[in-house]
N, C-alpha and C positions, 0 to 999 in steps of 0.2 A: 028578258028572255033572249037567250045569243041565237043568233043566226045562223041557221041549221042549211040554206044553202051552199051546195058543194060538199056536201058530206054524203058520205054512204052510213049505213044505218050502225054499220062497226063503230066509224065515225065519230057519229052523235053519239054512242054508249062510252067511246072514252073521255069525249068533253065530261061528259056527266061523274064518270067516275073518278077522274083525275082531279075535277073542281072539288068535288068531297073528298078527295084525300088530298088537294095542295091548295086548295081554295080558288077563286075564281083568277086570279091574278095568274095561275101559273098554270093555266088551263090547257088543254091538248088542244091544239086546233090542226087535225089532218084533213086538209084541203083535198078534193080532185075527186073525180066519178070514171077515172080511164079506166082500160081494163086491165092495164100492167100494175095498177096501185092495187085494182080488186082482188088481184089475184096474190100480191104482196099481203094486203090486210085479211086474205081466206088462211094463208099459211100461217098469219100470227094468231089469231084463231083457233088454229089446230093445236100449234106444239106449247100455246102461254100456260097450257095444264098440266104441265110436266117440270118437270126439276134439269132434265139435261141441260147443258152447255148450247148455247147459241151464237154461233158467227152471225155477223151482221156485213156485209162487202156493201158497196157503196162508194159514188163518187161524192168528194166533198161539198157540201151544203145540200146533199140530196136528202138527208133529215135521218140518219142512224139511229141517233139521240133518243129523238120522236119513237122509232122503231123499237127502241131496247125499254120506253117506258109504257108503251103499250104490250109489250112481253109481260111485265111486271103488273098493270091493273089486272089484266083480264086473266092472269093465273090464280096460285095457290096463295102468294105468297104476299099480296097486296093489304097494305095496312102494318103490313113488316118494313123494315126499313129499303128505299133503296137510294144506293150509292154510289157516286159517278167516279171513278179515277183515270184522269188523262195519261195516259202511258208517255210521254214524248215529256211531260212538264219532271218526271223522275229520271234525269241521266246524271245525276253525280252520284261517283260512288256507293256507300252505303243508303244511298236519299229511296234508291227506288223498290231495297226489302224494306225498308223503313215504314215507308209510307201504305204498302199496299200488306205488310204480315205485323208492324209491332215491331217496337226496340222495348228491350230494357235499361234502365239506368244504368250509365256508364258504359255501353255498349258500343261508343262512341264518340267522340270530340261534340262536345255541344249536347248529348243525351243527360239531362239532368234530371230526368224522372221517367219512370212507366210511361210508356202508351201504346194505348191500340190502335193497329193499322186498318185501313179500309175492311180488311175481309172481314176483321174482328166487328166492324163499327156494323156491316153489313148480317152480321149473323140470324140465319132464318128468314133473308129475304133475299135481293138480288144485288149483285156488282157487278155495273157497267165498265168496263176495260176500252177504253175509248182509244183511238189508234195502235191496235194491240201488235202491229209490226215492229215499234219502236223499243218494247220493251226489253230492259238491257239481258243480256245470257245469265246472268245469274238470278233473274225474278224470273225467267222463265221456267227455270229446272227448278224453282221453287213454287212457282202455279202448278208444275206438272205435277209436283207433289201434293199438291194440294186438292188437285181435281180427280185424282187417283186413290188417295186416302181418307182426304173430309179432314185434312189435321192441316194446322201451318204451324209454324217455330218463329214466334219473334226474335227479332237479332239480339243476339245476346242469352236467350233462355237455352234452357236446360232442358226443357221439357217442351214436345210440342201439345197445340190445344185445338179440340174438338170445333170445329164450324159444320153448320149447314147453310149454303149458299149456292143460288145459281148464276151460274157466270157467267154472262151476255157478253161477248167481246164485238167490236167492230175494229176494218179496216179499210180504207179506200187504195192503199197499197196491194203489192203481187204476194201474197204469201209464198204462193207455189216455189217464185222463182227466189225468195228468200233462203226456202226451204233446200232448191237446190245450189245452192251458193252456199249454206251450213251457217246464213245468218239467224235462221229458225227453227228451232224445232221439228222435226217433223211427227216425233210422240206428241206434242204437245198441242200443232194443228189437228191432226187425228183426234184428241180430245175436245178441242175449241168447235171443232164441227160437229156434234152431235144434228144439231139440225143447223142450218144455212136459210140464211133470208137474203137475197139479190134483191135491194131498191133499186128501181129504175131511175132513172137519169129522168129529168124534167122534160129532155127536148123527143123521150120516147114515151110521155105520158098524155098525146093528142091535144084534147082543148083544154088540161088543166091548168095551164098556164093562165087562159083568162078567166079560170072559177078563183085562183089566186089572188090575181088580181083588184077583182071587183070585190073581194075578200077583203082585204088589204085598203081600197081604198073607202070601204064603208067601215074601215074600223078607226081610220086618221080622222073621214069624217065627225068619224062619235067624240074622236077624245076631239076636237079641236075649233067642231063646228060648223065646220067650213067642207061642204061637197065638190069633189072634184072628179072630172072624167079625163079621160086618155083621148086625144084627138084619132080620127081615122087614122090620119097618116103615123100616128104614136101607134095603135093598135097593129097596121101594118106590117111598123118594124118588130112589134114584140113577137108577131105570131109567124115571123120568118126566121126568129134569131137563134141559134144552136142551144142557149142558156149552159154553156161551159162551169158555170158555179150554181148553178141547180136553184133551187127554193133559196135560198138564202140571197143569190146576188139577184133574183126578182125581188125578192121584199127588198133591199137595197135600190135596188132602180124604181118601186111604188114610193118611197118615202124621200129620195132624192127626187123624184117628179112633182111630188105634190107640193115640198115644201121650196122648189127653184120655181113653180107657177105662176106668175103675178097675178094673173086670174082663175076661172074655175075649169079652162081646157090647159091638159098638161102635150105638150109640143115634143118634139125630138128634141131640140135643143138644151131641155130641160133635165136632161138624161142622160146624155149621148157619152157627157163625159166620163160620167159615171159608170157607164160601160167599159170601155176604152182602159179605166183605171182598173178597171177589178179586173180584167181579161191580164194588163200586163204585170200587176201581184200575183194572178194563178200562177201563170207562165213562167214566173221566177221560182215558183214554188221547188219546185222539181224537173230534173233534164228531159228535154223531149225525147217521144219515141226515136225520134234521128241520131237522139246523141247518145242516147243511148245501146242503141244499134253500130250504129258507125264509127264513133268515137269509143266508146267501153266494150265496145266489143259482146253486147247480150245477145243470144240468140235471137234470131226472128222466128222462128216456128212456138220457142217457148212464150218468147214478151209478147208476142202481136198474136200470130197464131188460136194459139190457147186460150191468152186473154179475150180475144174475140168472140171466141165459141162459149168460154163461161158467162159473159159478158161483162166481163168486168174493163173490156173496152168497146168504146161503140164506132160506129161506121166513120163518124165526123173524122175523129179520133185518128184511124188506120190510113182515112183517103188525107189526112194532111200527112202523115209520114210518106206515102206513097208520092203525095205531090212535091215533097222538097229533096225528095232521091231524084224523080223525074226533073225537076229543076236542075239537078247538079250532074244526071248522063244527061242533059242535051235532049231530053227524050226520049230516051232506049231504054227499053225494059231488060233487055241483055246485060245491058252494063250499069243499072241498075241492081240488076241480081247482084256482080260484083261489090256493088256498094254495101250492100246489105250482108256482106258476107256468109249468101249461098252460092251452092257447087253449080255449076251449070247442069247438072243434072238434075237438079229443082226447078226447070224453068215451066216446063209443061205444069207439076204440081202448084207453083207459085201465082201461074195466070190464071187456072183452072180457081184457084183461092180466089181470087180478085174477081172474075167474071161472074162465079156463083152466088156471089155475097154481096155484090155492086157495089167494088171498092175500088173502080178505077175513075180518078179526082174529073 
């Protein structure tokens, strides 16, 4: 019988429904009782009975994934196929109509027979579009075609062909500011958002971190036999720590802790590096809000701003760009603003931002 602690009752109905459609091995386990997850899992609830297009925003490891296959149990369309296509693993050339509409034979260098693309494989059930900002300009004007008409054209056909599919897209990316930069679509997010689901970030989801946890380690305990706790001062650090990589780099620091233990209390040291290492892989991920601002020249009312209010960035997030501007004037928010390239006419609107929202570091 699995362990139904830390679940909400939504929860435990997708453990149940996903073990009987993917078996026990690839079970849903949606951790946490906060009320930003409750309120995430009331709105998949509401819109998994419908067929529209769903965005999915989200910071990386905050569980999308998770999100777009509980769209898929708890609608119409479960027991239908569903299919995941990473948008970012399709950027050459022809690779990424290929993959996601159908080529035809000789369609192509290397096409040496038919085949069906994801949406084709997906027909009648759902297609997850998994980082759907990276997807190149010419899949896009052919999603939009396709979420517009119910038809897609394999590369190379003559004729295009009949789908029903719904299209769960996620992105931990700015759509908005893609869109106003003309890297995105803006017909195309107008489609992609039919409804919008905002997962929360782990470090705005109160105590679930340690329903995770003790999650996490009575599941190492089962497979391995061996019981292990978190020391005080381990517990400490975890329930102080920002979690920048969300659910993913906690299960990463449960399974680095338990198996660096010599014994059955797991220590900081056990850990720490482990930390350290995944914080400086994010960070390389992508240019910080500073360089991006400073260096590229992106708006701050659009990048910070905006993202702030959708929340598609969080407090952590804004008071560290705010703290490496204030590092770099010396201290002065005056020349600050400079940095950040606003008019000095912004500066009352700017502090007014910072003071009501509690973003000064």
């Amino acid at each position: 019988m699995p362990d139904r602690r830390g679940m909400s009752e939504t929860a435990v109905r997708l453990r149940a429904l996903s073990a009987e459609q993917w078996g026990e091995q690839r079970a849903l386990d949606m951790i946490g009782l906060s009320p930003a997850l409750s309120e995430a899992q009331a709105k998949v609830e509401k819109i998994a009975r419908y067929r529209e297009p769903v965005l999915i925003t989200g910071e990386s490891g905050s569980g999308k994934e998770l999100f777009a296959q509980a769209i898929y149990l708890l609608g119409p369309s479960r027991g239908q196929p569903f299919v995941a296509a990473n948008c970012p693993q399709y950027q050459e050339g022809d690779l990424t109509v290929s993959e996601l509409f159908g080529h035809t034979k000789g369609s192509f260098t290397g096409a040496v027979a038919d085949r069906k693309g994801a949406f084709e494989e997906a027909d009648g059930g759902v297609i997850f579009l998994d980082e759907i900002a990276d997807l190149r300009p010419s899949a896009q004007m052919m999603l939009l075609r396709a979420l517009s008409t119910g038809e897609i054209r394999p590369l190379g056909a003559t004729r295009s062909r009949s789908v029903d599919v719904r299209v769960v897209s996620a992105t931990n990316g700015h759509l908005n500011h893609l869109v106003a930069t003309k890297q995105f679509r803006f017909d195309l997010l107008f489609r992609l958002r039919q409804f919008h689901i905002a997962i929360p970030p782990l470090r705005e989801r109160g105590d679930d971190w340690r329903l995770l946890t003790d999650f996490w380690l009575d599941r190492l305990a089962a497979k391995y036999g061996v019981a292990k706790r978190f020391s005080a001062a381990s517990l400490k650090l975890l329930g102080t720590y920002d979690w920048p990589g969300n659910v993913r780099q906690l299960i990463g620091v449960v399974k680095t802790g338990y198996a660096m233990a010599d014994d059955d209390v797991i220590e900081p040291a056990e850990f720490v590096s482990y930390l350290e290492e995944s914080e400086g892989m994010r960070s390389a991920e992508q240019p910080s809000l500073y360089e991006r601002i400073v260096k590229q020249e992106e708006p701050f009312w659009t990048v910070v701003y905006e993202a702030f209010i959708r929340r598609d960035l969080n407090r952590s997030q804004v008071r560290g760009l705010i703290k490496a501007g204030l590092n770099a004037s010396g201290g002065n928010y005056r020349r600050l603003l400079e940095l950040l390239r606003l008019p000095a006419s912004d500066y009352q609107r700017f502090m007014d931002f910072l003071r009501h929202h509690d973003l000064k570091p």
